[in-house]
C-alpha positions in Angstrom: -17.7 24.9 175.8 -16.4 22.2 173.1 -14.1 19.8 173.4 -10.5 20.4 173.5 -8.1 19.9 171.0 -6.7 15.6 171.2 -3.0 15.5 170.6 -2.1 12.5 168.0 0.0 9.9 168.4 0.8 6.4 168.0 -0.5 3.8 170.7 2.1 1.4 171.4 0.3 -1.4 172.6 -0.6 -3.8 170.3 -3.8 -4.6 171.5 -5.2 -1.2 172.2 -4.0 -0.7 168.7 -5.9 -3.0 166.5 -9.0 -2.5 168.6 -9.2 1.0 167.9 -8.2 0.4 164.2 -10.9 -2.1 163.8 -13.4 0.6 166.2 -12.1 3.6 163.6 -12.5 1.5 160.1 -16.1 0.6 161.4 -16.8 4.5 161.8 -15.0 5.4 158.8 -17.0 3.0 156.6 -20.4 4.2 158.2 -19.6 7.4 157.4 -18.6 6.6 153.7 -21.5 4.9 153.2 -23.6 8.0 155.2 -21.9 10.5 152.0 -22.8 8.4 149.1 -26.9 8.1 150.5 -26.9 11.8 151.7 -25.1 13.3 149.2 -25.4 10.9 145.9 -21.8 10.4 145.9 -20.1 7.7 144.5 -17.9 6.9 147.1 -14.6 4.7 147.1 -12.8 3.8 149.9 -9.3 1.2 150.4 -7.8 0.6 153.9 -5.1 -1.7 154.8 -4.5 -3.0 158.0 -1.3 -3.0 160.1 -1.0 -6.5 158.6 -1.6 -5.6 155.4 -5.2 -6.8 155.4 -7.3 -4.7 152.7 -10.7 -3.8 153.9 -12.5 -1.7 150.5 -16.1 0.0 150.1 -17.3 1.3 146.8 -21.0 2.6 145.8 -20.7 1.0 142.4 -18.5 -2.2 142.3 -16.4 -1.2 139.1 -15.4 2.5 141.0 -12.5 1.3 142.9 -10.8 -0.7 140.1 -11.6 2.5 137.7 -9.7 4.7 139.0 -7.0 2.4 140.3 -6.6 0.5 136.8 
């Protein structure tokens, strides 16, 4: 039996919040990274934090500003 289905929605507290952003960026960025090796992807990835805070990860350095000009 899997898992069921996890109903989406904001957390309101503020600390809860940015732990599980910072938790889910640190996933998201494995997994980015886990694409490009398996798959010999070039991979490009921009996140912004609550604050505004830009977190990026690119295979090739240049990819990001590419295809964002």
């Amino acid at each position: 039996m899997g898992r069921g289905r996890v109903q989406l929605k904001r957390i309101e507290n503020k600390i809860n919040r940015q732990v599980t952003f910072s938790k889910r960026r640190s996933g998201l960025l494995k997994k980015a990274h886990e694409i490009s090796v398996l798959c010999d992807a070039d991979v490009g990835l921009i996140v912004f934090s609550t604050k505004g805070k830009l977190f990026e990860y690119a295979t090739d350095s240049w990819l990001i500003f590419h295809h964002l000009g």
